[in-house]
C-alpha positions in Angstrom: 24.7 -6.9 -13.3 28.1 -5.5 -12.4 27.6 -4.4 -8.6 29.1 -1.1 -9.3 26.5 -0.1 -11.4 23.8 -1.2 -8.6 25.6 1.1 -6.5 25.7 4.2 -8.9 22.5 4.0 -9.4 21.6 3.4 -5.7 23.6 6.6 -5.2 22.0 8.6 -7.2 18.5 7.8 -6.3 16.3 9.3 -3.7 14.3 5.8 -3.4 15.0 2.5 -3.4 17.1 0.1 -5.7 16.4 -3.5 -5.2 18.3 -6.2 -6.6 17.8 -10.1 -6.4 20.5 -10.5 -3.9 18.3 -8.2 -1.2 16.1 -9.7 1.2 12.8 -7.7 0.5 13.4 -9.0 -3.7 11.0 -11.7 -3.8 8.3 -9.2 -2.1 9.0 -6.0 -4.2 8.7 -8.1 -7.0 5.7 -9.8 -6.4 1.9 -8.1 -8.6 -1.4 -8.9 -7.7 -2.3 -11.9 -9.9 0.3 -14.6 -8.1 0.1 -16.4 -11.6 2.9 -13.8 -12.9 6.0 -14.9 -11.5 8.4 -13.1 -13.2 12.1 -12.0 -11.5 13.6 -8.4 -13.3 17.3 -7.7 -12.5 16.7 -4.3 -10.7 13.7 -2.8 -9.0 14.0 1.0 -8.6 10.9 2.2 -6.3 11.3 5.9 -7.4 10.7 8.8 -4.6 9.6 11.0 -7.2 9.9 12.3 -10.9 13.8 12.9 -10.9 14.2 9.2 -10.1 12.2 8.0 -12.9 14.5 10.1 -15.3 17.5 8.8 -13.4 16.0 5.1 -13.7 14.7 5.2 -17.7 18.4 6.9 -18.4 20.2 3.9 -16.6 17.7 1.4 -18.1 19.0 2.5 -21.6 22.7 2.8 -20.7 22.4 -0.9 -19.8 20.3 -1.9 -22.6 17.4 -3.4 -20.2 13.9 -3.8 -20.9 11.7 -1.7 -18.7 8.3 -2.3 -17.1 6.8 0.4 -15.3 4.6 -0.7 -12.1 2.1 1.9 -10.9 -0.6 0.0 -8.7 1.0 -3.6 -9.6 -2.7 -5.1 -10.6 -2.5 -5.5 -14.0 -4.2 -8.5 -14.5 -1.7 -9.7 -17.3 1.3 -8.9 -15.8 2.1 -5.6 -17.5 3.7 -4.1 -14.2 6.8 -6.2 -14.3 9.5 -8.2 -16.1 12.2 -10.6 -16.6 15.7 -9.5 -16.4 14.9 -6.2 -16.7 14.5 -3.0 -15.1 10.8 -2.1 -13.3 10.6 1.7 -12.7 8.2 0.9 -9.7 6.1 4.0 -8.7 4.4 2.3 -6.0 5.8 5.2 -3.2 4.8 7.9 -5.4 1.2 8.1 -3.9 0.3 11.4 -3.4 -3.4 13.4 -3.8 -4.1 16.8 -4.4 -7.6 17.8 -4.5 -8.5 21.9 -5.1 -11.6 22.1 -3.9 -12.4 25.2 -5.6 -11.7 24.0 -9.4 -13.0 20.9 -7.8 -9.8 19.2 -9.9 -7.5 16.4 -8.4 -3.7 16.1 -9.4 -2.9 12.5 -8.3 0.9 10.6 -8.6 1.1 7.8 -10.3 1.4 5.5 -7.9 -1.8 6.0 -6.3 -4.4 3.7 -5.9 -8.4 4.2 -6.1 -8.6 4.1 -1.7 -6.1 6.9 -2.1 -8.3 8.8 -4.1 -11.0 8.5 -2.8 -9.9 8.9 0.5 -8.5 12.5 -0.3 -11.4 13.4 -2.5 -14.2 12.6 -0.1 -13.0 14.9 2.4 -14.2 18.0 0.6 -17.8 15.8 -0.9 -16.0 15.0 -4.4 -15.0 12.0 -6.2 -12.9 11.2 -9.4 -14.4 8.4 -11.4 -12.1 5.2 -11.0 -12.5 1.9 -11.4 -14.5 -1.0 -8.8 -11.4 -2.4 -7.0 -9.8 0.3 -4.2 -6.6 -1.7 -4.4 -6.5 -0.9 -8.3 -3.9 1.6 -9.5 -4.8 5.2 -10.9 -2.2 4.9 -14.0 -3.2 1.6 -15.4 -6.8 2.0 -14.9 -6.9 5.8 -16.7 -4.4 5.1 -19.5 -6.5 2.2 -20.9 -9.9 3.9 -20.4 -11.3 3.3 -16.3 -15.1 1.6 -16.2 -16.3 1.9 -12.9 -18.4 2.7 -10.1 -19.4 6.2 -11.3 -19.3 5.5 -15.3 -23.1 6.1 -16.4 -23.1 9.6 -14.8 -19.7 10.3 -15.3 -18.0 8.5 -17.6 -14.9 6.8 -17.9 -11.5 7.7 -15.2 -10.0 8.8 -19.0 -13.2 11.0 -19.7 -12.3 13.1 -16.7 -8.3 13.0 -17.2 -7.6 17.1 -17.4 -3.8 16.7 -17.9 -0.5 14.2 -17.6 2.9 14.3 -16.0 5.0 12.1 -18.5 9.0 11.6 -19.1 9.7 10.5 -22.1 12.4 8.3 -23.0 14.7 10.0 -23.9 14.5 12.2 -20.0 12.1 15.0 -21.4 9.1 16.6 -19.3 6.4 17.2 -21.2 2.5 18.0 -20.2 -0.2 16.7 -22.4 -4.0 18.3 -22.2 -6.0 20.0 -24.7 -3.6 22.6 -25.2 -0.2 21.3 -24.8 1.0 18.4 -26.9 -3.0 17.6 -27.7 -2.3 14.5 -30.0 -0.4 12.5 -26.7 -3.4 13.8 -24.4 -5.7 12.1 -27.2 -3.1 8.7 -26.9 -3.0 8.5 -23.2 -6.7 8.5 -22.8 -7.0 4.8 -23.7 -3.7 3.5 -25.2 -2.3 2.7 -22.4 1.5 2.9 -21.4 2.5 3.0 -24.4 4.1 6.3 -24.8 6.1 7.4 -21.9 5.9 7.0 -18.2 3.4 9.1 -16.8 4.3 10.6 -13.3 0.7 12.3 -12.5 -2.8 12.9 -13.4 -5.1 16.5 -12.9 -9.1 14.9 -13.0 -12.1 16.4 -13.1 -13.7 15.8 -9.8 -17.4 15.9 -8.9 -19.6 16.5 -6.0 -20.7 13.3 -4.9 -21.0 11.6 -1.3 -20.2 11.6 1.2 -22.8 9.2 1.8 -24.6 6.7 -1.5 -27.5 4.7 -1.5 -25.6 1.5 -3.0 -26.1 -2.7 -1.9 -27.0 -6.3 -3.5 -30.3 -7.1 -4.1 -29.2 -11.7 -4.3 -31.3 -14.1 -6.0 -30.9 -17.7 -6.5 -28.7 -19.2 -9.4 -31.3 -20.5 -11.2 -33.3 -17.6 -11.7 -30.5 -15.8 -13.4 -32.1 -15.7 -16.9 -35.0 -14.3 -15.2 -32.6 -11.4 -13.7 -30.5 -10.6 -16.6 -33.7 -10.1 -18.5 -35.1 -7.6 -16.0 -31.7 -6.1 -15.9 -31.7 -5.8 -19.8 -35.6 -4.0 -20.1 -35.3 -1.5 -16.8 -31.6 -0.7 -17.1 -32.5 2.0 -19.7 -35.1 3.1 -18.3 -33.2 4.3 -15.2 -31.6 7.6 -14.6 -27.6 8.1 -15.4 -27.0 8.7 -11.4 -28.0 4.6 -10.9 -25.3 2.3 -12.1 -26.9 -1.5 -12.3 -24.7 -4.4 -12.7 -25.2 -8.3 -12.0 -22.7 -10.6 -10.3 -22.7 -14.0 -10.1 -20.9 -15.1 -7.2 -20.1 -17.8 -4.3 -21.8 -16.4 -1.3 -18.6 -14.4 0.6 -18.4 -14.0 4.1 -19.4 -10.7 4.6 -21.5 -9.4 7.2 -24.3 -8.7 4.7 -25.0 -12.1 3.8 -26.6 -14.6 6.4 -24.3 -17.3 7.0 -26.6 -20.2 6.1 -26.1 -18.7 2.7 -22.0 -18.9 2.6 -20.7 -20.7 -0.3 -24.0 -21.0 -2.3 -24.1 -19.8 -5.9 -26.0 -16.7 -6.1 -27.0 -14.0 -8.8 -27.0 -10.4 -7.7 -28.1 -6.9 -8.5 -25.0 -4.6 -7.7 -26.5 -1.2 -7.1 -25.0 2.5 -6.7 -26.7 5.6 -6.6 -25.2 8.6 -7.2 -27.3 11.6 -6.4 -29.1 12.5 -3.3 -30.1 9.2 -0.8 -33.5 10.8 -0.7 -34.4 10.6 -4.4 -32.4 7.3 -4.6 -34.8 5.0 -2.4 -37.8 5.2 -5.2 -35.4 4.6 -8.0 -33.9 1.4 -6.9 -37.3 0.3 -5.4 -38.5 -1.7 -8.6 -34.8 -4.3 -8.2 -35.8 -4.6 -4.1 -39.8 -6.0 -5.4 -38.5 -8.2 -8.4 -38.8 -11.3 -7.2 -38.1 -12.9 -4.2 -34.3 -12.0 -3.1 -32.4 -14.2 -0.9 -30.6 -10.9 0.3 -31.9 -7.4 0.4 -29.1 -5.4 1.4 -29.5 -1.4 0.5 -28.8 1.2 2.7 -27.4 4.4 2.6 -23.0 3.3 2.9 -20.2 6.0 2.8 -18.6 6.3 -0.6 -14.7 5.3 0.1 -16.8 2.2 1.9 -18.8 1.5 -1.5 -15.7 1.8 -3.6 -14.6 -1.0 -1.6 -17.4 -3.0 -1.7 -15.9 -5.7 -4.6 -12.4 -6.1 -2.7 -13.4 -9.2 -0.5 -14.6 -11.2 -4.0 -11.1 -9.7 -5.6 -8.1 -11.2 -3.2 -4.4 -10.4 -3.7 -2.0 -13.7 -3.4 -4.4 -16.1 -5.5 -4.4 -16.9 -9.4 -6.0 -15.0 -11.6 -6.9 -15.4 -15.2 -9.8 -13.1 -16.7 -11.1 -12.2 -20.2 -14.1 -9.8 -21.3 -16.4 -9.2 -24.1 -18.4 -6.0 -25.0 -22.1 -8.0 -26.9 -23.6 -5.6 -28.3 -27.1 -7.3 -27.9 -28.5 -8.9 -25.0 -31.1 -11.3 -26.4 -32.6 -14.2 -25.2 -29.7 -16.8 -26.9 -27.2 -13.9 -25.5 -28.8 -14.1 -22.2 -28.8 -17.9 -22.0 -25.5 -18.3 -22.5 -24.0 -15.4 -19.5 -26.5 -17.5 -17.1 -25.0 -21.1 -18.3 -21.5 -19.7 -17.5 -22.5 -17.8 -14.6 -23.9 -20.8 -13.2 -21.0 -22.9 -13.3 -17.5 -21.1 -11.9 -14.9 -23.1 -11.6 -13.7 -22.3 -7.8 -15.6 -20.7 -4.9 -13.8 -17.4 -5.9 -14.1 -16.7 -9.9 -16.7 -14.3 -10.3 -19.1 -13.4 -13.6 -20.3 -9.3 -13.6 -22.9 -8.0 -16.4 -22.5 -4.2 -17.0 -24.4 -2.3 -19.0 -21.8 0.3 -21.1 -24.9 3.3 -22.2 -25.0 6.3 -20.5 -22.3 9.0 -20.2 -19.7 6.9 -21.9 -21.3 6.4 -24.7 -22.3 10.1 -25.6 -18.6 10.9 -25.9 -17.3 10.8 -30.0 -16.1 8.1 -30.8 -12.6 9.9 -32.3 -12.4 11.8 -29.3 -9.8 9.8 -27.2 -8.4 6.5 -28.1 -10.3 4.3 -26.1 -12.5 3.1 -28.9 -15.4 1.7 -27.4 -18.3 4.2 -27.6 -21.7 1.8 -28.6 -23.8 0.8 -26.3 -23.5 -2.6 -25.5 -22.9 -5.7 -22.6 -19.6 -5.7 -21.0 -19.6 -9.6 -19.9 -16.2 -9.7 -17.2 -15.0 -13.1 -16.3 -12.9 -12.9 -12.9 -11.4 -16.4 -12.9 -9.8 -16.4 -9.4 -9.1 -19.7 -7.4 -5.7 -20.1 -4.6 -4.1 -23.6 -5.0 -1.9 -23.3 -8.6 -2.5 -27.4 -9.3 -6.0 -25.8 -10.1 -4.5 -23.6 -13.0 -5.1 -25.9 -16.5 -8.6 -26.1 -15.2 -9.4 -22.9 -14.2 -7.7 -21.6 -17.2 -9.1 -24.0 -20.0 -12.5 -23.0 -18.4 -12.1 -19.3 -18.4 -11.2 -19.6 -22.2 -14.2 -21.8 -22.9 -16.3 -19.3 -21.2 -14.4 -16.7 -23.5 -15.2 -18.3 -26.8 -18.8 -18.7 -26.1 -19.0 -15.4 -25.3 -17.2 -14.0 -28.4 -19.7 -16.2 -30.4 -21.5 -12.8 -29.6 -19.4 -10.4 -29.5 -17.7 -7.8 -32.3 -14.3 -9.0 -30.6 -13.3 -5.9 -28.8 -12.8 -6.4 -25.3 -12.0 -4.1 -22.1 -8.2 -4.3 -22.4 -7.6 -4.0 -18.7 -9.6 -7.0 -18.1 -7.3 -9.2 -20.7 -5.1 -11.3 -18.9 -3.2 -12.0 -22.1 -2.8 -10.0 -25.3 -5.0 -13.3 -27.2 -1.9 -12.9 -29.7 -2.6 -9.6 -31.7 -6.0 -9.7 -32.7 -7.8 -8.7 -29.9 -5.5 -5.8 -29.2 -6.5 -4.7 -32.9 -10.3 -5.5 -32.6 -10.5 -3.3 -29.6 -8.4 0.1 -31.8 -9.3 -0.9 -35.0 -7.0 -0.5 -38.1 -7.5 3.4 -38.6 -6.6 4.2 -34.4 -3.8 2.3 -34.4 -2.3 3.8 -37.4 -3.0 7.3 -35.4 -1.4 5.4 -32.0 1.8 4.2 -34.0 2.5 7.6 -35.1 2.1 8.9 -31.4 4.4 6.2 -30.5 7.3 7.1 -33.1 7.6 10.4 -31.4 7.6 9.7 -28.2 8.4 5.6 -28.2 10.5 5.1 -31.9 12.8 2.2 -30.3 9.1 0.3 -28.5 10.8 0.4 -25.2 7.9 0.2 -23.2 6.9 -2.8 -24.9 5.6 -5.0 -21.5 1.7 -3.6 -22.0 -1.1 -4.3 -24.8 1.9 -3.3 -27.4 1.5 -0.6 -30.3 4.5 -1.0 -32.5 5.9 2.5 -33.5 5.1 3.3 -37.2 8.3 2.7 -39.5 9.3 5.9 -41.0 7.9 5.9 -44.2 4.5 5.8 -42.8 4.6 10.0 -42.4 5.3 10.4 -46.2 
């Protein structure tokens, strides 16, 4: 780029403008899966909303593609580019929290921890996702399953409002009452639309303190635990969220260290209401069988929201896909505990959540995230450090994904996608009459596809409003 131009726009914004030729490039550049290795031709780390306008409007004046980086861990990639511009919101982190409407208005850069953090001081929490180092945006605007999800739904579920510039520089608010056909788009189709500069949540009174732990058994009696999870799951009340992991053996404190490195399949447990009433619910997972590790105790909530982080590195190569099944029989069951039972590298993780609850009572049409049935949300985490490992790792993550889809509808959590999976998956997961709704959305706000680097909706052509 003509270094005159760097310098105009340096000039006339309150953050940042990185180019390839500074020092601190190949670290502003860099995303949380160290598979993406991509190198745009300007990084501007905005200060606040005025510099995104400034950045979009110089992004088009130069014709260059634009990503838009909130927390940088999109999984595929989404956060960044080649030879293009990244509107990087990474310094825009600031929380709000009004403890009387018990609402939060968070930035867009934000990440879960600084939720969280912000929300916990006056007992409240914003549903959000399992990773603290996750960002708000990319979590919300595709949907946000997470710690909180069977009592309180999904992160998108409790979005009250949006921030957003459009491209062409235009402020606009979306919620129930202002511009309500964007608020319905953002609320699970993702970046598609505009670049969002902050988010008002519903926030609820929970913590500061939550019964939550892993209750480990052995790898070979995972059929026998995914089959207890499957019959008392529903059974339970909406303020216990139950998942299963199957994991190396971390070395966390937890964990006795003759047990570092073995395979091991775990009841992840949090409970959301009052540690006194918790103790007799999650009693029945501490007598099943007889655990390796029985590690429940009453854990401050910013500390359980963090709980996942040590089996979810930065720096090392990731490559992930999902499946929602919506049974869980025997030949279902089989099949998780085969894969589960042979990961790849000491770090690629398997996690069974059960999608019922709160999520599922919302209407199906009422935001865009599709995905309302009860069902099995099967997440492969294929993560492993040394990149000669990648065909491998890779080729086995995909085999584990096409067993799995042998049970599946083909919809799949789109923030867990490394890759789009060419089109079809992306369309599985909207189906045909959503995504002629989201193309419309995104010829108002979107008509040239700009923001095109995330799971793409292409802008209905013109005729498709006559």
């Amino acid at each position: 780029m003509n270094p005159a131009d760097i310098e105009k726009l340096r000039g006339a914004l309150l953050g940042e403008v990185i180019a390839p030729t500074d020092p601190e490039y190949d670290t502003a550049r860099g995303v949380f899966n160290a598979m993406i290795d991509r190198r745009p031709a300007l990084i501007a780390r905005c200060h606040g909303t005025s510099d995104v306008i400034t950045a979009i409007a110089f992004a088009r004046e130069h014709r260059l593609p634009l990503a838009v980086r909130g927390g940088g861990h999109s999984i595929a990639g989404h956060g960044t580019c080649d030879d293009g511009l990244v509107v990087d919101l990474s310094s825009m982190r600031g929380v709000h929290v009004d403890p009387e409407r018990r609402t939060a208005r968070v930035q867009a850069g934000a990440t879960l921890a600084d939720v969280d953090r912000e929300t916990q001081l006056y007992g409240l929490a914003v549903p959000s996702g399992q990773v603290s180092q996750t960002g708000i945006a990319g979590l919300t605007l595709n949907g946000g399953m997470g710690m909180l999800q069977r009592k309180y739904g999904l992160t998108c579920d409790n979005l009250l409002s949006a921030d957003m510039v459009t491209l062409d520089g235009e402020l606009v608010v979306a919620s129930a009452e202002q511009n309500p056909e964007l608020f319905w788009a953002l609320r699970g189709g993702g970046g598609n639309f505009g670049v969002v500069t902050s988010f008002e949540y519903r926030a609820h009174p929970v913590g500061p303190m939550m019964l939550a732990g892993m209750v480990a058994h052995p790898v070979e009696r995972a059929v026998e635990v995914l089959e207890f999870l499957r019959d008392h799951v529903g059974a339970t009340p909406d303020e216990l969220s139950l998942d299963v992991v199957f994991l190396r053996v971390p070395s966390l404190e937890f964990f006795p260290p003759e047990h570092r490195g073995r395979p091991v399949v775990g009841f992840f447990l949090r409970y959301a209401g009052p540690v006194e009433d918790g103790w007799e619910v999650v009693r029945p997972i501490r007598e099943f069988g007889d655990p390796l590790v029985d590690f429940v105790e009453p854990i401050p909530l910013v500390q359980v929201q963090s709980m996942l982080d040590p089996a979810n590195p930065p720096g090392h190569q990731q490559y992930w896909t999902s499946e929602f099944l919506p049974r869980f029989g025997r030949a279902e069951i089989e099949t998780v505990a085969r894969i589960g039972g042979d990961l790849p590298s000491p770090e690629t993780v398997l996690q069974v959540i059960p999608f019922d609850a709160q999520p599922t009572r919302v209407a199906p049409d009422a935001t865009a995230f599709s995905h309302r049935e009860e069902s099995w949300l099967i997440h492969v985490v294929g993560q492993w450090y040394d990149p000669a490992q990648n065909d491998r790792c890779r080729a086995w993550v995909k085999k584990a994904g096409a067993d799995l889809r042998a049970f599946g509808s083909g919809a799949a959590y789109l923030n867990l996608l490394s890759e789009e999976d060419d089109t079809d998956r992306v369309r599985a997961f909207w189906d045909e009459k959503r995504l002629r709704r989201l193309a419309k959305v995104k010829a108002q706000y979107d008509p040239e596809n700009l923001l095109r680097f995330n799971h793409n909706i292409p802008p209905a052509p013109p005729e498709a409003d006559r």
